[in-house]
C-alpha positions as CSV (number, residue, x, y, z in Angstrom):
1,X,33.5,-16.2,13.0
2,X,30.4,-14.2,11.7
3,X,27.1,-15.5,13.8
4,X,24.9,-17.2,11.2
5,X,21.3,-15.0,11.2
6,X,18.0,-17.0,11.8
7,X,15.3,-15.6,9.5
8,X,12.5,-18.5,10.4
9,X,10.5,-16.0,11.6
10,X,10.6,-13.6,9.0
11,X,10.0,-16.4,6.3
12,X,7.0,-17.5,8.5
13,X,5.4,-14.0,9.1
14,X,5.4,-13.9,5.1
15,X,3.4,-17.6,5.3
16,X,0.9,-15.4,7.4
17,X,1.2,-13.0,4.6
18,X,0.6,-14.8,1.7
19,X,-3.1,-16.6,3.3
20,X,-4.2,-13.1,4.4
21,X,-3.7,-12.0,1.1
22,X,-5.2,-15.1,-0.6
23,X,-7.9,-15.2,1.9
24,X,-9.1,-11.7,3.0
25,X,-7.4,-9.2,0.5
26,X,-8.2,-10.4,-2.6
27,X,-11.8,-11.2,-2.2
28,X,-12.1,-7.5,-0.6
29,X,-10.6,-5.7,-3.9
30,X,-12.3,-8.3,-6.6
31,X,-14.9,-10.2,-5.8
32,X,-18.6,-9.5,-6.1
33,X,-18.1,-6.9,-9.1
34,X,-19.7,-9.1,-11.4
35,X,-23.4,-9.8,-9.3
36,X,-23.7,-6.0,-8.5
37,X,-25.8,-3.5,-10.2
38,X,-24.4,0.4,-9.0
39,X,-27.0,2.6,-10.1
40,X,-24.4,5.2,-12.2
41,X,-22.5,5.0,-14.9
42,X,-19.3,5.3,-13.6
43,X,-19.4,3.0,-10.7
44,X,-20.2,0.9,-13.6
45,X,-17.3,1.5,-15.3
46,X,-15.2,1.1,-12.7
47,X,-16.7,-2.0,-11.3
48,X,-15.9,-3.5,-14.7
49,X,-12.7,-2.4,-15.3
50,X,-11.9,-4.3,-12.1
51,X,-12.8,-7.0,-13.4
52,X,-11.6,-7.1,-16.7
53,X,-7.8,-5.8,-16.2
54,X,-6.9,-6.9,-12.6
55,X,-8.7,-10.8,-13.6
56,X,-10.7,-13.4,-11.8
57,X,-10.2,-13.2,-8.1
58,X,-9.7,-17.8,-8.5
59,X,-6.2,-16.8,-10.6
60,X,-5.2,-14.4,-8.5
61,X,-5.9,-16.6,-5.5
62,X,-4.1,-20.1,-7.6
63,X,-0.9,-17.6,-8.3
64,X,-0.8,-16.8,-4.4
65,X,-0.6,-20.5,-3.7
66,X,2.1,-20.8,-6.3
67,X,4.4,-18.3,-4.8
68,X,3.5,-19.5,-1.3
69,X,5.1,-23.0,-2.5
70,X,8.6,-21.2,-3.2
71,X,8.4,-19.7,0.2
72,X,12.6,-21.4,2.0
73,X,10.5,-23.5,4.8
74,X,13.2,-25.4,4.8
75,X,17.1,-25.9,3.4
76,X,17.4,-25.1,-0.3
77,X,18.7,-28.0,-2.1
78,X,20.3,-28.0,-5.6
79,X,17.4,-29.5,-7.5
80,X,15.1,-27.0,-5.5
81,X,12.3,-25.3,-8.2
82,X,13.7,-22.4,-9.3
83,X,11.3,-18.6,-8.7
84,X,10.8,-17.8,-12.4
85,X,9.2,-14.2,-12.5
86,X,8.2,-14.8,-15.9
87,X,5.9,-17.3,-14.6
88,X,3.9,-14.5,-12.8
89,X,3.8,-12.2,-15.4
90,X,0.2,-12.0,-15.2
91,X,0.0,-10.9,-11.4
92,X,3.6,-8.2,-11.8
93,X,2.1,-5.8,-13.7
94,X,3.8,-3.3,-11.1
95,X,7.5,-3.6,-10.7
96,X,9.2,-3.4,-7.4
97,X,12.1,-2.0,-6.5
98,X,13.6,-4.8,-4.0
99,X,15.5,-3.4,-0.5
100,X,15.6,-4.5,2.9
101,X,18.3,-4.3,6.0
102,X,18.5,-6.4,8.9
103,X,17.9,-4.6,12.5
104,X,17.9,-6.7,15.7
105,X,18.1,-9.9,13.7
106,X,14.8,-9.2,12.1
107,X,14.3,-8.3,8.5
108,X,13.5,-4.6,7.9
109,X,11.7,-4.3,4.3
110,X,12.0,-1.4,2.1
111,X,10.8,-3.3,-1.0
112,X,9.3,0.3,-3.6
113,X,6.9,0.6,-6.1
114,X,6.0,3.6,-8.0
115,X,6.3,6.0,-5.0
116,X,10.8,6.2,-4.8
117,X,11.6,8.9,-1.7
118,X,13.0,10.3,-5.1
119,X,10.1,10.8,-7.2
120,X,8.0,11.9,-3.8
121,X,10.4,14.8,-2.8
122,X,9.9,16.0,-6.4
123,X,6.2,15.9,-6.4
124,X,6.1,17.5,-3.1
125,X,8.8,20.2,-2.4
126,X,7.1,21.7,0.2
127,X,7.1,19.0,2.9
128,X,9.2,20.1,5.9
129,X,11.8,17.1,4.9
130,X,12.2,14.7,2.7
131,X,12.1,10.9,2.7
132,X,15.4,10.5,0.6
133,X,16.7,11.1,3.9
134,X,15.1,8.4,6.1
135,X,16.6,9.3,9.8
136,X,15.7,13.0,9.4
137,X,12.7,12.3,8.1
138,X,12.3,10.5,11.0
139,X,12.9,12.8,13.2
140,X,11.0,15.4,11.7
141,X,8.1,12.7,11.6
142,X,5.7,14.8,13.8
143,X,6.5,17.9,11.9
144,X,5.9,16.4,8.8
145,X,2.8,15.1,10.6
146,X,1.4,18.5,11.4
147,X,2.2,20.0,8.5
148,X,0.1,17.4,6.4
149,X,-3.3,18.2,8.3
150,X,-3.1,21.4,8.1
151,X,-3.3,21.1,4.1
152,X,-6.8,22.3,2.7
153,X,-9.2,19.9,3.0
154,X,-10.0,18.2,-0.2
155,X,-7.6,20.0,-2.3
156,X,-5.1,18.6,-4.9
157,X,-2.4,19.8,-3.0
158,X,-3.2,17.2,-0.4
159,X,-4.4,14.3,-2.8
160,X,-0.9,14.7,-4.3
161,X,0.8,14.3,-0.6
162,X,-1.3,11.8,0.7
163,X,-0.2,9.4,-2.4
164,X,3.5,10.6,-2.0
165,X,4.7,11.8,1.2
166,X,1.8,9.6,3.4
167,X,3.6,5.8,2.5
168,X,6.6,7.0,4.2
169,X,4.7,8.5,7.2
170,X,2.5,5.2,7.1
171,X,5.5,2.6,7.3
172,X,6.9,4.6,10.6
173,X,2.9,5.3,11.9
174,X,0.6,3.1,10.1
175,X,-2.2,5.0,13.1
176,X,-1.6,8.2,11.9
177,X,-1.7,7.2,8.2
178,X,-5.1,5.2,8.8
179,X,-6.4,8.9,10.3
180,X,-5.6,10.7,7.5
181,X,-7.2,8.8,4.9
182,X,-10.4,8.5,6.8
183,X,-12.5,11.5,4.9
184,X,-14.2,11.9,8.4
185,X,-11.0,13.1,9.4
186,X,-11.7,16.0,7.1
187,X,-14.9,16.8,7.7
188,X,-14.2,17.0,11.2
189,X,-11.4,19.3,10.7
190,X,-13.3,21.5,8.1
191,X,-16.4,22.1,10.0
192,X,-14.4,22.9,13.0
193,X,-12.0,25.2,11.3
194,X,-12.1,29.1,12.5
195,X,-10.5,30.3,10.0
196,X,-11.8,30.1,7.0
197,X,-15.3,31.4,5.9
198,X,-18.9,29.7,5.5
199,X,-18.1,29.9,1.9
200,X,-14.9,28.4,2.0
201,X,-16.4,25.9,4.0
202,X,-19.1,24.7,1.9
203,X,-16.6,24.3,-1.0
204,X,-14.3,22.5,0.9
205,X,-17.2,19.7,2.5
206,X,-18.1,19.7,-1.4
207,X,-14.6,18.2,-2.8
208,X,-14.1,16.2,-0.1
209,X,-17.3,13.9,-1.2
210,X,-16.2,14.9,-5.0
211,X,-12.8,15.2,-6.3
212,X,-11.6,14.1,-3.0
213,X,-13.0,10.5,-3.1
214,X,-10.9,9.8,-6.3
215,X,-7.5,11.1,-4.5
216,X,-8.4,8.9,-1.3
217,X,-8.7,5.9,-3.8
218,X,-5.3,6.7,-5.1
219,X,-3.7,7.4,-2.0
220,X,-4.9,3.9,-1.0
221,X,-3.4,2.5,-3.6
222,X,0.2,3.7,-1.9
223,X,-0.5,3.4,1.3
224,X,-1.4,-0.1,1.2
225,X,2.0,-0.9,-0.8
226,X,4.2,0.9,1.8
227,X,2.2,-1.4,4.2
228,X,2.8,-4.3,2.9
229,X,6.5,-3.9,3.6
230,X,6.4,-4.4,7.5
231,X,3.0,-4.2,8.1
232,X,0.9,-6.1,5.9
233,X,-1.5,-7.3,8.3
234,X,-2.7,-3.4,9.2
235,X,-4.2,-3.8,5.6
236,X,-6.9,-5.6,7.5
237,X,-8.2,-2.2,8.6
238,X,-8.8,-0.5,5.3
239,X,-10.4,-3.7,3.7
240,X,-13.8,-1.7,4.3
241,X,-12.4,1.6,3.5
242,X,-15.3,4.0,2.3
243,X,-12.8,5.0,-1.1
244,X,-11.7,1.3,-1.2
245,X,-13.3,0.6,-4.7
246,X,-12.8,3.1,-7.6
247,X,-10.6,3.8,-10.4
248,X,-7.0,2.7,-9.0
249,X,-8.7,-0.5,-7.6
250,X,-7.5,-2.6,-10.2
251,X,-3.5,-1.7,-9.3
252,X,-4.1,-2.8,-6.0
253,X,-3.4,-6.7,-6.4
254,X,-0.6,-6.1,-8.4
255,X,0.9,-3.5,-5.6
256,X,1.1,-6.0,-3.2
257,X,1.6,-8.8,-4.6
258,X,4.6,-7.4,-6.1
259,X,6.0,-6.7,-2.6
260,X,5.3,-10.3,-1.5
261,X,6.7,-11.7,-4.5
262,X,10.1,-9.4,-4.1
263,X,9.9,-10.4,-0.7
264,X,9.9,-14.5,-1.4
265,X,12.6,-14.2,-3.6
266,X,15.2,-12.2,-1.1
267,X,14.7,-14.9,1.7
268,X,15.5,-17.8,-0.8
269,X,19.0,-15.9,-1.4
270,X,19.7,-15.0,2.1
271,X,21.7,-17.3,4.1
272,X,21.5,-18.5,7.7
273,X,19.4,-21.1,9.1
């Protein structure tokens, strides 16, 4: 006779879930845009595409509550409201590519959204291994590690890793990740490197508050969705990120509320207690 699984705990650390992203992630990425007055013309920009694409913080906050109330609390009777994605097409602009395993008796989420360990060996064939293979990449985790800060600071080489090799590094060390997407990190490393010259130098300090800013943004954007898998509440510490607000700003909602809503629907289909 199979032991029936107990996921109370899971289904209640996604209650905590859904209020920290109601309460404390939403008003970080959307709110105040309107009463501010940046002084360029592309903080302006961006500032209002944030607010006319990704919508009024209130809806976003009104479908969190919604999806919250579909949340298995209890037994699922017959006549239970049924989760109709089409009733949050507004807030699932990003699709999600559900997946989870159960380790220990405790759900293991590998819910993906843009970034597949498919699409992320492709865009970055130079990483020591690849996340298609999860155990080895594993195992090669502080490898993989080293390998990543020793990319040019600033460059497009590393804006393209941090968005695609970085979510898988940040799910199995959200520390690390949080390092390398602090652009202190790279000044640090830049000023301090012997082996490159003044001139190299001064270029490199140059991109990261430049080109690099924009990358960061980006990488965000992935981060924060391979965070919300099994550790949505580390999201906390990049709420006042530096590269927080910019162009992919607007995505940001979507990412993880995509994650929590693939993530409501799999514990109303799993049984056990």
């Amino acid at each position: 006779m199979e032991t029936e699984l107990d996921f109370s705990a899971d289904i209640a650390k996604v209650q905590v879930e859904l209020i920290f992203f109601r309460d404390q992630c939403l008003p970080a990425l959307l709110d105040g845009y309107v009463d501010e007055s940046p002084r360029d013309a592309h903080t302006q920009s961006v500032y209002k595409k944030i607010h006319n694409v990704a919508g009024r913080l209130s809806d976003w906050q009104t479908a969190t509550n919604r999806l919250a109330d579909f949340l298995p609390l209890g037994p699922l009777t017959a006549d239970s409201p049924k989760l109709n994605r089409n009733e949050f097409t507004d807030f699932l602009f990003q699709e999600a590519s559900p997946c989870m395993s159960v380790q220990d008796g405790k759900i293991n989420w590998q819910i993906r959204l843009l970034m597949s360990p498919e699409i992320s060996s492709l865009c970055c064939k130079s990483c020591p291994e690849s996340p298609t293979n999860p155990e080895r990449f594993l195992s090669c985790l502080f490898q993989v590690q080293n390998w990543l800060m020793s990319l040019p600071a600033g460059s497009a080489e590393l804006c393209n890793v941090l968005c695609s090799i970085l979510p898988f590094v940040a799910d199995a060390d959200p520390a690390f990740a949080k390092l390398a997407l602090d652009p202190d990190t790279w000044r640090t490393l830049t000023l301090n490197n012997p082996d490159i010259t003044e001139d190299e130098r001064v270029t490199r300090l140059r991109m990261i508050d430049g080109y690099f800013a924009r990358g960061l943004n980006n990488a965000l954007l992935h981060v924060l969705g391979s965070l919300a898998n099994n550790h949505f509440l580390l999201i906390a510490d990049y709420l006042d990120h530096p590269r927080l607000r910019g162009d992919y700003c607007h995505l940001m909602p979507h990412y993880l509320f995509a994650v929590l809503f693939e993530k409501v629907a799999i514990l109303r289909k799993l049984p056990g207690k």
